[in-house]
C-alpha positions as CSV (number, residue, x, y, z in Angstrom):
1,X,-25.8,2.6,23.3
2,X,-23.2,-0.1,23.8
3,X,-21.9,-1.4,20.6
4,X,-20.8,-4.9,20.4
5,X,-17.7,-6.5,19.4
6,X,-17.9,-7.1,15.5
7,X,-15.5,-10.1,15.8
8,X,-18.7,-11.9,17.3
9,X,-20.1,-11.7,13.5
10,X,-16.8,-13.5,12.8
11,X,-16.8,-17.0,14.5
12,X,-13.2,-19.4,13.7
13,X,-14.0,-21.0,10.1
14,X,-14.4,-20.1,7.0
15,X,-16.3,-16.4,8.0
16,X,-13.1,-15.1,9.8
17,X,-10.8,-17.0,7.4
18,X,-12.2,-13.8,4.9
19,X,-11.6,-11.4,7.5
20,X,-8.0,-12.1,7.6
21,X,-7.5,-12.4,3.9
22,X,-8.6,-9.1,3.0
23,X,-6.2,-8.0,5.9
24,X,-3.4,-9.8,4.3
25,X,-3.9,-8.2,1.4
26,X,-4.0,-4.7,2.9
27,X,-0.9,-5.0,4.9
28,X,1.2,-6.1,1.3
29,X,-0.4,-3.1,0.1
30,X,0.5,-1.2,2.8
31,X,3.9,-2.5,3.5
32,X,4.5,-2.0,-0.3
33,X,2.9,1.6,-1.2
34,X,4.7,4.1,1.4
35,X,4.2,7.4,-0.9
36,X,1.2,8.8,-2.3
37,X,3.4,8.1,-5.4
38,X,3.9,4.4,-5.0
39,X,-0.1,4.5,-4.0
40,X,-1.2,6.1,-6.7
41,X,0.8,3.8,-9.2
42,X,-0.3,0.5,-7.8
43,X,-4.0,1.0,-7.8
44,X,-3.8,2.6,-11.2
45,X,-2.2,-0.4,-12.3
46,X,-4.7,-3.1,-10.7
47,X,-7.5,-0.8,-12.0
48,X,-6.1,-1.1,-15.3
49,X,-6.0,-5.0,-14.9
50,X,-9.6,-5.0,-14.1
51,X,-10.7,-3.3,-17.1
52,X,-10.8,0.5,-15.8
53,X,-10.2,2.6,-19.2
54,X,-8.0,5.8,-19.1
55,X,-9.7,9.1,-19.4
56,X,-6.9,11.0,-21.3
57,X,-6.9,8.1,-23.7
58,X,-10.4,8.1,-23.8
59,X,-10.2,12.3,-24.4
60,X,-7.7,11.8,-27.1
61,X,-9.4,9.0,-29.5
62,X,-13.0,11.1,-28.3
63,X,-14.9,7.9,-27.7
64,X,-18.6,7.7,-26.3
65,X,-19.1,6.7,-22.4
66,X,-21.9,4.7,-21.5
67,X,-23.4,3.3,-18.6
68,X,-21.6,0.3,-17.0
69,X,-18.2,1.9,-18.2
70,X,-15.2,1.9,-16.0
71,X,-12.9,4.5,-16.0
72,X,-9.9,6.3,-14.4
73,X,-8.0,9.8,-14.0
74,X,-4.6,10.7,-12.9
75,X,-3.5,13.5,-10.9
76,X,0.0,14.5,-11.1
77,X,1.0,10.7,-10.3
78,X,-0.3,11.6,-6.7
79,X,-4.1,10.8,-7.0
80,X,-6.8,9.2,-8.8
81,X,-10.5,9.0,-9.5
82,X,-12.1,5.9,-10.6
83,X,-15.2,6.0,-11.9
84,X,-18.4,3.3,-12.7
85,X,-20.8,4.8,-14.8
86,X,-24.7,4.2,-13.4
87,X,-27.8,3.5,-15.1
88,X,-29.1,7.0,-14.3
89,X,-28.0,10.1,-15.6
90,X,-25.0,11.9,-13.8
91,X,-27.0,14.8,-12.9
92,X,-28.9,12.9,-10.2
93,X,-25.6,12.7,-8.6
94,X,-22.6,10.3,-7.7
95,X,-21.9,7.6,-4.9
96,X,-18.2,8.8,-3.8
97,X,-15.7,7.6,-1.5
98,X,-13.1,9.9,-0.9
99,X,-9.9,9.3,0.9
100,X,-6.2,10.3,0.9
101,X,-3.2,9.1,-0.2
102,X,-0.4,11.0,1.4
103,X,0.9,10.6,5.3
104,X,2.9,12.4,7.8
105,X,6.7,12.2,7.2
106,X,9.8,14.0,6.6
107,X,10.7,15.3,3.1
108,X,14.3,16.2,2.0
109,X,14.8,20.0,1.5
110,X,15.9,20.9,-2.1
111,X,19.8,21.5,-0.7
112,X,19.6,18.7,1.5
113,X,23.4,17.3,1.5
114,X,26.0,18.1,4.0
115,X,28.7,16.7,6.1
116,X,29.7,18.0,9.7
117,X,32.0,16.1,11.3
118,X,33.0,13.5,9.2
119,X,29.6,12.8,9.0
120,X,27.3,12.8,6.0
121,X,24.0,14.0,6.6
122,X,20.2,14.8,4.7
123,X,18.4,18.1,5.6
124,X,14.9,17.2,5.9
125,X,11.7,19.7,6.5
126,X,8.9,17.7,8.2
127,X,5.2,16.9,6.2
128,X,1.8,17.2,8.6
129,X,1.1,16.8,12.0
130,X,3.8,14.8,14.0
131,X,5.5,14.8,17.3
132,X,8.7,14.9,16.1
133,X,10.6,13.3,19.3
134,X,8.9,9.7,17.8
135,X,11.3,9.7,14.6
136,X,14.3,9.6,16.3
137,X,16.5,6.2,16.8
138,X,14.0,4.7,14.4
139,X,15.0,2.5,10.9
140,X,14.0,5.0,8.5
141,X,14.0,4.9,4.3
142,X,14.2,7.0,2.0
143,X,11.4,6.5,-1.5
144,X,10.5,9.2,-4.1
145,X,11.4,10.1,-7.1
146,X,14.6,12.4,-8.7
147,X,13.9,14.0,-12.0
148,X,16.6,15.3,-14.0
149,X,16.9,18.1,-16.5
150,X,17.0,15.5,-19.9
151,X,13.5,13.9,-18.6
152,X,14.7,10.7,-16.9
153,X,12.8,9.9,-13.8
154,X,14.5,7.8,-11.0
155,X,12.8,6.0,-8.6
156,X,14.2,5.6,-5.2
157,X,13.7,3.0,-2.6
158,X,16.1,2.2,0.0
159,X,15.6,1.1,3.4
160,X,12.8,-1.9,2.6
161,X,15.0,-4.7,1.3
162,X,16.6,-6.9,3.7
163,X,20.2,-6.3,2.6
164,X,19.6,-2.6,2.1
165,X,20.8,-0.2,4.5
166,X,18.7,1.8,6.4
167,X,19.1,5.7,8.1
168,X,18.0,7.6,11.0
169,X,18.1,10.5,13.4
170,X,20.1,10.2,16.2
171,X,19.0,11.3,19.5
172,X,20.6,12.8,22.8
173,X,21.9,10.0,25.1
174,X,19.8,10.0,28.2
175,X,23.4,10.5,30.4
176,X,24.0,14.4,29.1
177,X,20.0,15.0,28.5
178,X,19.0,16.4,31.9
179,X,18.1,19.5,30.0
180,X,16.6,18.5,26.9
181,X,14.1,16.5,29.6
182,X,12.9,19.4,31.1
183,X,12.1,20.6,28.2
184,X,8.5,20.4,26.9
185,X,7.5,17.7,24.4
186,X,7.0,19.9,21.4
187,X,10.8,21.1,22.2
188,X,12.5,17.9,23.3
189,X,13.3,17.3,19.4
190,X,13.3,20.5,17.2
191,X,12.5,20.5,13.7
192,X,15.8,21.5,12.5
193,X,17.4,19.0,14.4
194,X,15.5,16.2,12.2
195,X,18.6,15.1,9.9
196,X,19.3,12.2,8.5
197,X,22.3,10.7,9.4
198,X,23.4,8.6,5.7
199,X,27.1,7.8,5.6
200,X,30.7,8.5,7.7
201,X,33.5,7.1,5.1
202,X,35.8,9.5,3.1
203,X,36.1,9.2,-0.2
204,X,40.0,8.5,-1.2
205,X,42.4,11.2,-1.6
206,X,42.6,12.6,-5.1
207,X,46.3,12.6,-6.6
208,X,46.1,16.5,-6.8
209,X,45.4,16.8,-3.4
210,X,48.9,14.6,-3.3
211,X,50.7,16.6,-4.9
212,X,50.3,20.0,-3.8
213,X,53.5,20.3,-2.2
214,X,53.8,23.1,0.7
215,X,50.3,24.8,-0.1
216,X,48.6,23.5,3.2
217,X,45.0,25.4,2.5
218,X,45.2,23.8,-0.9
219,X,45.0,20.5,0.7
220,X,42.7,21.3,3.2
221,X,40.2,22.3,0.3
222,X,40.3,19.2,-1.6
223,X,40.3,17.4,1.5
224,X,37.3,19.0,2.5
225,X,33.6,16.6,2.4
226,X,34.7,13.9,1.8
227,X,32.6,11.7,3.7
228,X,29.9,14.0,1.4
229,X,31.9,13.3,-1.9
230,X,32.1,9.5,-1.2
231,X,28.0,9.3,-0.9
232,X,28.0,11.3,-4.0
233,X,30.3,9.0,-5.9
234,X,27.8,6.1,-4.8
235,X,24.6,8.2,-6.0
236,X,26.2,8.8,-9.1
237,X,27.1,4.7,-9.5
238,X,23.8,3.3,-8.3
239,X,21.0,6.3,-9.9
240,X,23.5,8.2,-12.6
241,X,22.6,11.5,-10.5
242,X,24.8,14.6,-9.2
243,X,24.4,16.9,-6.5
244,X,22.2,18.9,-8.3
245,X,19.9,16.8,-9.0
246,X,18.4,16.9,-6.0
247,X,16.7,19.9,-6.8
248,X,14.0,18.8,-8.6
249,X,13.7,15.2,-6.9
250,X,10.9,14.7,-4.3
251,X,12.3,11.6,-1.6
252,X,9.8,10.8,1.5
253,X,11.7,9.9,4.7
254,X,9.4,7.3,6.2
255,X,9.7,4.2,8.8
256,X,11.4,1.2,7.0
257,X,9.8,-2.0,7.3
258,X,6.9,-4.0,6.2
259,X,3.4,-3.5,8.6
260,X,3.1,-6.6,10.7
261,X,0.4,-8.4,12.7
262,X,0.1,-7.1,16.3
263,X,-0.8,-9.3,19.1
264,X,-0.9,-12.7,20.1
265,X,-4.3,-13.3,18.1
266,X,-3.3,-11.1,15.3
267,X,-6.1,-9.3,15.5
268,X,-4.3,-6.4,14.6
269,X,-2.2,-4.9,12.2
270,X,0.7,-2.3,13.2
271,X,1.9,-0.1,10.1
272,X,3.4,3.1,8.6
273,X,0.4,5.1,6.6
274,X,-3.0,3.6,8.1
275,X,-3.8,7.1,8.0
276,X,-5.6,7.3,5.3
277,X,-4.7,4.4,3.4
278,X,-6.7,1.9,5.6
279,X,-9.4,3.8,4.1
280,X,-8.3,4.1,0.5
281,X,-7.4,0.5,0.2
282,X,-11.0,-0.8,0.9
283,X,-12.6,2.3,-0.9
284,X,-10.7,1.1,-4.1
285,X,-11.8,-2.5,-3.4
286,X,-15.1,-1.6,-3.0
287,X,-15.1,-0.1,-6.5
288,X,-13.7,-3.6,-8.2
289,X,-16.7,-5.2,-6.3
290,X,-19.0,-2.9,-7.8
291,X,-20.9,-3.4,-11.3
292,X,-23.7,-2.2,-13.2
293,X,-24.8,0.6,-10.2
294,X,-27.5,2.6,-10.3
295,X,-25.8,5.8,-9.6
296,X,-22.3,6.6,-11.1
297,X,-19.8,5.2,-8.0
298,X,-16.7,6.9,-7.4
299,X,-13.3,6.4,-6.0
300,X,-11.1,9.7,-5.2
301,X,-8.0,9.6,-3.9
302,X,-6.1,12.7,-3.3
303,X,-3.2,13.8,-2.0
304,X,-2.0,16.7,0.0
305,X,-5.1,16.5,3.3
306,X,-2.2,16.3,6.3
307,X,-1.1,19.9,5.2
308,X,-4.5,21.4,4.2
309,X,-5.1,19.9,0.9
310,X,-3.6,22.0,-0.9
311,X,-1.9,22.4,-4.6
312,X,-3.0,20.9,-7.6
313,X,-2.8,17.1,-6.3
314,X,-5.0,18.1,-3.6
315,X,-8.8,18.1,-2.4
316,X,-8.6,22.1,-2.6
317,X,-7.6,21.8,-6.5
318,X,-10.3,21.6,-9.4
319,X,-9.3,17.8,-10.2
320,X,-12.2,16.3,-9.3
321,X,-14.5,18.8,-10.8
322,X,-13.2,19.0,-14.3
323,X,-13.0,15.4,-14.3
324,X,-16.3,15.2,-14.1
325,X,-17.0,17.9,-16.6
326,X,-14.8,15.7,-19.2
327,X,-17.2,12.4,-18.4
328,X,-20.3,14.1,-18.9
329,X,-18.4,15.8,-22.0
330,X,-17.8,12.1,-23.6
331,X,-21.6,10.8,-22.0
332,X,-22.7,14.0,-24.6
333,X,-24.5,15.4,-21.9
334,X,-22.2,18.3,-20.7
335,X,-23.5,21.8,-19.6
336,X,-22.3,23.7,-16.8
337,X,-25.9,23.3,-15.0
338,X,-25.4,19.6,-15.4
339,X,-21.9,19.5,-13.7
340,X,-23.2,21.6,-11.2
341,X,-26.1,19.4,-10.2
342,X,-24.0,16.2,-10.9
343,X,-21.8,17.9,-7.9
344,X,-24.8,19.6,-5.6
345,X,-27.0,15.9,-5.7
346,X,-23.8,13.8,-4.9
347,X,-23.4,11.8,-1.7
348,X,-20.2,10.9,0.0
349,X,-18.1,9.4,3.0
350,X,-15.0,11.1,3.2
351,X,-13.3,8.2,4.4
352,X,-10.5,9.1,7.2
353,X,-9.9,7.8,10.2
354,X,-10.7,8.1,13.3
355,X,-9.1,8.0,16.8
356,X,-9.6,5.1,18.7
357,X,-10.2,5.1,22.4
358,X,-6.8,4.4,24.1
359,X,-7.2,2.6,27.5
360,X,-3.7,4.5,28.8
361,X,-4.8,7.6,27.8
362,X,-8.8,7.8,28.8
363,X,-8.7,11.3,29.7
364,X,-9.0,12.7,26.6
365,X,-11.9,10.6,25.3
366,X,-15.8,10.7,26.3
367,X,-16.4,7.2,26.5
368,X,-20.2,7.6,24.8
369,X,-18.7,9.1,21.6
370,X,-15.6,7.7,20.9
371,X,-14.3,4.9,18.7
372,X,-13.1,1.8,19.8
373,X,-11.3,-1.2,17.6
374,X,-13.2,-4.0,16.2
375,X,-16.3,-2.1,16.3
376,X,-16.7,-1.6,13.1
377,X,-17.0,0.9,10.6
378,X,-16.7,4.7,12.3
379,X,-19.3,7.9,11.1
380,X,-18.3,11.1,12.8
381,X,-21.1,13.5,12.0
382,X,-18.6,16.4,12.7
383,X,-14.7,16.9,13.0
384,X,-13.1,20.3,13.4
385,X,-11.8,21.7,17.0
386,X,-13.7,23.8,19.8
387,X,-17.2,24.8,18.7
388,X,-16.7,22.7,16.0
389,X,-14.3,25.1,13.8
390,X,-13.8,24.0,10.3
391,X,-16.1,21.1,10.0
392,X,-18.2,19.5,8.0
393,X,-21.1,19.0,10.0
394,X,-23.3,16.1,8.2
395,X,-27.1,16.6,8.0
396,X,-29.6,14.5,10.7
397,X,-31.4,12.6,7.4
398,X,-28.1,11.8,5.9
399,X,-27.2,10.1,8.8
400,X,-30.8,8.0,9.0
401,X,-30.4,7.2,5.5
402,X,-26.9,5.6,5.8
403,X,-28.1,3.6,9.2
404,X,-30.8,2.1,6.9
405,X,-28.0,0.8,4.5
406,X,-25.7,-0.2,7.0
407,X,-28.5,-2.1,9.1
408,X,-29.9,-3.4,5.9
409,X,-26.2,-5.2,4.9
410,X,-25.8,-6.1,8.9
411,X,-22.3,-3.9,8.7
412,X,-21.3,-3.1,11.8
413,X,-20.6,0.4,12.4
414,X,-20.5,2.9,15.7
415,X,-20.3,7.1,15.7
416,X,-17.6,9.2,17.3
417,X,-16.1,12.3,17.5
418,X,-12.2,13.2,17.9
419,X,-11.8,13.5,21.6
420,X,-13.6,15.5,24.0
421,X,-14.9,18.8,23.5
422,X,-12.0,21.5,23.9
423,X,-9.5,18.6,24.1
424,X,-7.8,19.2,20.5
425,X,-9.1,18.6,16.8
426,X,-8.8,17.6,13.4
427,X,-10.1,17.7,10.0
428,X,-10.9,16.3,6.6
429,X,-11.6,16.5,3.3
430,X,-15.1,16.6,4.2
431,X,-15.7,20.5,4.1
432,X,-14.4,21.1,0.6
433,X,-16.7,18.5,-1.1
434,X,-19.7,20.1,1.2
435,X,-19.0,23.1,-0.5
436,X,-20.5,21.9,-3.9
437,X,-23.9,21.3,-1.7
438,X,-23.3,17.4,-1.6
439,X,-24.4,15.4,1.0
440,X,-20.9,14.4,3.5
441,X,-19.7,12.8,6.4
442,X,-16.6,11.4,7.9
443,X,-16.5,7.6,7.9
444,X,-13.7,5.3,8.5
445,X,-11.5,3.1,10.0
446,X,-10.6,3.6,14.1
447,X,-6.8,3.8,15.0
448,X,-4.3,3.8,17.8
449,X,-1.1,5.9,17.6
450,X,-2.4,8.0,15.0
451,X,0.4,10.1,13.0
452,X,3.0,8.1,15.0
453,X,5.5,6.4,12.7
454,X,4.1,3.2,13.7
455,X,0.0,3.5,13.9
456,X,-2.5,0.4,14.8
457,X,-5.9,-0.7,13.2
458,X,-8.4,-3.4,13.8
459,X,-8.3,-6.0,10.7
460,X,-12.4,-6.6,11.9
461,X,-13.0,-2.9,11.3
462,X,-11.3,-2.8,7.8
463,X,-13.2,-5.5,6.8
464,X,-16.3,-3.8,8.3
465,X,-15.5,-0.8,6.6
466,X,-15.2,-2.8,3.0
467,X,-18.6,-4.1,3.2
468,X,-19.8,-0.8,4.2
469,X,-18.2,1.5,1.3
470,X,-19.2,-1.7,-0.8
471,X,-23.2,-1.1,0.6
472,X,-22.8,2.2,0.1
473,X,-22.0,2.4,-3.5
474,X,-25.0,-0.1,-4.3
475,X,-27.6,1.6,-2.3
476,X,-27.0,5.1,-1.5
């Protein structure tokens, strides 16, 4: 079934002129919000501007909810879940988009400060699925936070800024690599070798060191790291922190940067973190668009899916469940057979991304079912790897019913799956919200260079996918 263009919806005007609003918007966001952190903290904050009430406050002053309420729940500072309250009761179930928040990168170890050579350096332990050969000889930044033992939380950011500096890892010069080239691609780079390179000049010599007269290893001890002192000295200037500070900081290593338009027609928009935010982003829109449903309609955004969703910020955690317990609490309509159905009778897309047919590489993909960019929005029925190992595999009149709303609202949309059979794999959220018996499938947003540092959507599909989470919500 050949699907056509969804730019063709979209002539030059006014109906295109939306198109590429809503992806200018986007690509702030996305250029802006590099962390599940920085995520997290934005949306909170634009939900809070649109009238979305917290749910701890709401816990503490133990105030009534009622249909057509708005309301919000942190998790950790890493996710959130933003719920409209319908017209019917809970127990019929939810309209939910879920989506991630996190991305693959490189996180600093705990001990990640050295020098070697007169050069200062940052240990780093890479986050998700990445060929690690692409984050070499790249502008990198570093963001997170550092949290130190009196309570004080420092942000970091540096890298984004015009006048900042940026960092990297260095590679092998091509002129003394002939055997790093013969080796294979997951080898050419190794893990360990993914440090960031962060300063070379030595920090003065002390007076003591001076004066020590005859007693050469004396010297050579003060004199030792100082290229690692000097960076030290500036941390402790610009953020107040120490060395050991570092131990209970969390700083990202990501691409530095803001996400551009791609191509001559900008038609396109290249950027670190499309994966998943270019399915958050228009999942949280789609919530602000949304008023007075009939079923309660949910936004979650977690953390934690590109190493398993794990931890307490992620899909794997009991978040989202006791979240809903504490709204039906405040509704005063809680019992744990309510919660439970609330869960079982829900319907979701787990919106994540999916990988778009890549005309240099066609010999992976089966041309029938794959996705393609500016198609529109993507449903994979299944996921998972060979026979379809850990997947979500979404029921036959779930699918009908979601054609009907998509077809109904003229969204353009086409089905996939991730490559051809036995050719790799991937998963989802998907599977662990299928476990409370809702109804699930993977929808989202197509995308070249996926898990690179530099990935590539569609601005057509992430409009496309807007209206459909938006049709979703109102008629699911």
């Amino acid at each position: 079934m050949e699907k056509k263009s969804a730019w063709e919806k979209y002539p030059e005007g006014e109906k295109r002129d939306e198109v590429f609003k809503f992806a200018d918007e986007y690509r702030e966001f996305l250029s802006e919000c590099k962390t599940e952190r920085e995520c997290a903290g934005k949306l909170y904050q634009r939900a809070d501007d649109a009238g979305y009430r917290d749910l701890g406050d709401l816990i503490a002053n133990n105030e009534s909810v009622k249909p057509g309420d708005k309301i919000i729940a942190k998790n950790m500072g890493k996710g959130l879940a933003m719920f409209v309250i319908g017209k019917k009761p809970m127990e019929d179930g939810m309209n939910i988009l879920g989506a991630h928040i996190d991305s693959p990168r490189l996180d600093l170890k705990q001990v990640p400060l050295y020098e070697d050579t007169e050069l200062a350096l940052l240990d780093t332990h890479y986050y998700g699925g990445i060929k690690k050969y692409q984050w070499v000889t790249l502008p990198l930044a570093l963001h997170g936070v550092i949290c130190k033992k009196d309570g004080t939380v420092v942000k970091v950011s540096v890298g984004e800024d015009p006048h900042d500096p940026v960092f990297g890892v260095s590679d092998l010069l091509v002129h003394l690599a002939s055997e790093q080239m013969e080796k294979k691609a997951n080898k050419v780079v190794e893990g360990e070798s993914l440090d960031v390179l962060i300063g070379s000049i030595p920090a003065e010599k002390s007076e003591d060191s001076e004066n020590d007269g005859g007693d050469e290893k004396a010297k050579k001890d003060k004199d030792k790291d100082r290229v690692k002192a000097n960076i030290l000295g500036i941390l402790s200037r610009k953020y107040g922190i120490d060395e050991d500070d570092f131990l209970s900081a969390e700083i990202e290593v990501v691409p530095a940067g803001a996400a551009r338009d791609y191509g001559f027609d900008r038609s396109m928009i290249m950027g670190y973190g499309h994966d998943d935010r270019v399915c958050a982003y228009p999942s949280f829109e789609a919530m602000l668009r949304v008023d007075a449903p009939e079923h309660t309609s949910v936004c979650l955004l977690v953390d934690k899916e590109e190493i398993g969703s794990v931890g307490a910020s992620g899909m794997q955690s009991k978040f989202f469940e006791d979240t809903v317990a504490e709204i039906l609490n405040l509704i005063g309509d809680y019992s744990d057979i309510k919660l439970r159905r609330a869960l079982r009778n829900s319907r979701v897309l787990s919106s994540d991304v999916s990988a778009a047919f890549d005309p240099n590489y066609p010999s992976v993909m089966e041309k029938k079912n794959c996705a393609y960019l500016g198609k529109g929005l993507v449903f994979n029925k299944f996921t998972g790897s060979r026979g379809k190992s850990g997947s979500n595999d979404a029921n036959a009149e779930y699918i009908a019913k979601l054609r009907q709303i998509m077809d109904s609202r003229d969204v353009s949309f086409q089905t996939a799956e991730l490559g051809k059979v036995d050719q790799g794999g991937g998963g989802t959220i998907a599977y662990i919200l299928a476990n409370y018996g809702m109804s699930v499938i993977d929808s989202g947003v197509a995308v070249l260079n996926m898990h690179a540092p530099w990935e590539i959507i569609s601005k057509v599909d992430l409009y496309e996918a807007l209206r459909g989470y938006v049709a979703f919500l109102e008629e699911a």
